[in-house]
N, C-alpha and C positions, 0 to 999 in steps of 0.2 A: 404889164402883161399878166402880170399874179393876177392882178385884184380882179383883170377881168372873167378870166379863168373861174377865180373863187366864185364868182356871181355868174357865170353861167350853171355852173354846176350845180349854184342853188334853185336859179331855176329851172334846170332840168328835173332835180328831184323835186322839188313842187310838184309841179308839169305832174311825175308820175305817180306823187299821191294821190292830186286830185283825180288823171283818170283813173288810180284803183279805190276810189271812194266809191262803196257798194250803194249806201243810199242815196247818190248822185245818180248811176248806172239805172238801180231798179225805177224811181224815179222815170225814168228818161222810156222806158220799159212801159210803165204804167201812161205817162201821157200818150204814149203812142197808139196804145190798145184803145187808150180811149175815146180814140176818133171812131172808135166803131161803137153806135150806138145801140143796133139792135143789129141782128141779120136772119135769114131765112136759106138753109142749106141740105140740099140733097146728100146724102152719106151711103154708103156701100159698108156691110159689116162684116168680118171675118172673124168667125171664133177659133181658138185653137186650145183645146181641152182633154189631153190626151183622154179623159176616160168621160168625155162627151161625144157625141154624133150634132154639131149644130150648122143647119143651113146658112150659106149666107144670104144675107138680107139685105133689103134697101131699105131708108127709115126719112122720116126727116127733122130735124133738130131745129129748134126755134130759142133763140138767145135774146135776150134782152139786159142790159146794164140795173145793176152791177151781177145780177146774178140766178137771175131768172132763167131759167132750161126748161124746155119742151120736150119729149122724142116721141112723133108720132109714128109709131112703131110695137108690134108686139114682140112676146117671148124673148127677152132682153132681160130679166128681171134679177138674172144671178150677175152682172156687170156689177162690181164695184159703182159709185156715182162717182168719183174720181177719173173716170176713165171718157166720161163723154158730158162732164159739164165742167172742164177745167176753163179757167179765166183769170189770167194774170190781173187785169183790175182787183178780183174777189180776193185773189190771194196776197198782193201787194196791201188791198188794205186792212189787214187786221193787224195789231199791235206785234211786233219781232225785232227781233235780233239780228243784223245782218253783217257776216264777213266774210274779205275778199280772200278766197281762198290760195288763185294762181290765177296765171295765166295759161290757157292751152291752146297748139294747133291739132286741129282735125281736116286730115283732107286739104290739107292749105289753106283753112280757116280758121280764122284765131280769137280764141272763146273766153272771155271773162268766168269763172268759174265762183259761184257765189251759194256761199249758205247761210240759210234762214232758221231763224231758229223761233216758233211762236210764240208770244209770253199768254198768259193764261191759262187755266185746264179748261177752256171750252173747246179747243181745237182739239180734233183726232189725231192731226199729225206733228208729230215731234221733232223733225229735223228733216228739210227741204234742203236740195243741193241744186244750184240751177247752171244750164251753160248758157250762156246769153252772147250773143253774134255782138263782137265789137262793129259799133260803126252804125249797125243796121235796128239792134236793142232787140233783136226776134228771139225768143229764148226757143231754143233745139232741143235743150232734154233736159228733164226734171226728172229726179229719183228721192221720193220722198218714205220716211220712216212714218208708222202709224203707231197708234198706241194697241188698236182693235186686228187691222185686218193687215199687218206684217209691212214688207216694203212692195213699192211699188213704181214704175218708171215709164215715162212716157218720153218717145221719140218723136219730133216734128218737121215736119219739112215744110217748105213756100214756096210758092213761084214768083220768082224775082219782077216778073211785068205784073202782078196782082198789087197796088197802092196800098193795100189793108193789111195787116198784121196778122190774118189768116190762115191757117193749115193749108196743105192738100193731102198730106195724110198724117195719120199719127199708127204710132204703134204703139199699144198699151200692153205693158208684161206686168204680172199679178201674180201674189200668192193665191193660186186658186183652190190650194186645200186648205182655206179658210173661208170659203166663201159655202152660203147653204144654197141647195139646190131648191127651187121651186117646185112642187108637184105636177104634172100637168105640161110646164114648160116647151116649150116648141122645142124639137130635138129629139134624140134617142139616146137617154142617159143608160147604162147598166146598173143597175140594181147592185149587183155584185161586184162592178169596181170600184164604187164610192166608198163601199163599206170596208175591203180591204185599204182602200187608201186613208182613211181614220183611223184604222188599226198602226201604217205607219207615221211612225212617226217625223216627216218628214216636210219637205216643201215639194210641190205641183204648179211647175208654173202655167201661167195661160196665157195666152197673146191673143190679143185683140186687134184687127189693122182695120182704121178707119180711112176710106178714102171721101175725100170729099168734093161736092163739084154743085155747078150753078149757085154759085152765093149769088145772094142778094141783099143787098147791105144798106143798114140804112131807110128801114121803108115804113119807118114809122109804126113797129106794131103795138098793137093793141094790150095791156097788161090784162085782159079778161082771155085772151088765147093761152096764158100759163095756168088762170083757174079752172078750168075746165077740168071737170073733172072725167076721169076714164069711164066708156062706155061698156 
């Protein structure tokens, strides 16, 4: 009865390195995404800037593998690019470092919790923290460290009957007293609060809430629709 004991036990701890083996996990993440080859999707935009005035917008975003982004869309132009051309394929495949941090429940869903670390100086960000859905590999939220433009976090949601590995919204939060304002830009900046807000020395967060609707996935586009250049 020992010895069977001893050997269950061993396979039970097996069992739970392999599922906390993070390049297994991301892996499993990245094949997933990458049934989606290209897509075509409507987006609703919401800025939130305490010392902005910005409309929200309809835009439409055109994706292509591994990392092709379109937005056909104006006055956006102080957005972080982190904020509306994330792609787990892009990000899974550059050269890093990855460990399994914990395990966590949210909401009575139980989250592998996994950090990335880049190797090389061509990357801007310095330490990715990901929650990714045991079972499902959909990662929920990313909070990543930049070298330039501070930290930054993105929240995701799905709908569970969508087959694709696709948003229906995100919500992007940013250091936005690092980001420079455009001239001109669509909105009603004040003149007078930017400048006091450089004077502090501080952080300004912004939120960004992407909702997203009518994908279309899959439809074979064109890589001459990403060259086009703005009219």
């Amino acid at each position: 009865m020992k010895k069977y004991f001893l050997l269950f036990l061993f396979l039970f701890s097996f069992t739970q390195v392999e599922a906390n083996n993070p390049d297994e996990i991301l892996d499993r993440v990245k094949s997933k995404f990458d049934l989606v080859k290209d897509y075509r999707v409507d987006v609703n935009i919401k800025v939130d800037v305490d010392f902005l005035k910005v409309p929200e917008a309809k835009a439409e975003i055109l994706f292509k593998q591994p990392d092709k982004v379109k937005i056909n869309s104006e006055g956006f132009a102080l957005l972080p690019k982190e904020g509306l051309n994330f792609s787990p394929s892009f990000l899974l495949s550059q050269n890093f470092t990855s460990i399994y941090e914990k395990e966590e429940i949210i909401d009575g869903k139980k989250f592998d919790v996994i950090k990335i670390i880049p190797l090389g100086v061509s990357s801007d960000i310095i330490l990715s923290t990901l929650w990714i859905e045991q079972g499902k590999y959909l990662i929920h939220k990313v909070e990543s460290t930049t070298k330039l433009n501070g930290t930054f976090t993105l929240e995701l949601s799905y709908d569970d009957k969508f087959k694709y590995p696709l948003p229906t919204k995100m919500i992007f939060k940013f250091d936005a007293s690092r980001i420079n304002i455009p001239r001109g830009m669509s909105g009603d900046a004040s003149e007078e609060r930017p400048r006091r807000r450089r004077n502090e020395n501080r952080m300004t967060q912004g939120i960004v809430t992407i909702t997203y609707s009518n994908y279309e996935v899959n439809v074979g586009l064109d890589d001459k629709l990403f060259d086009e250049k703005k009219k």
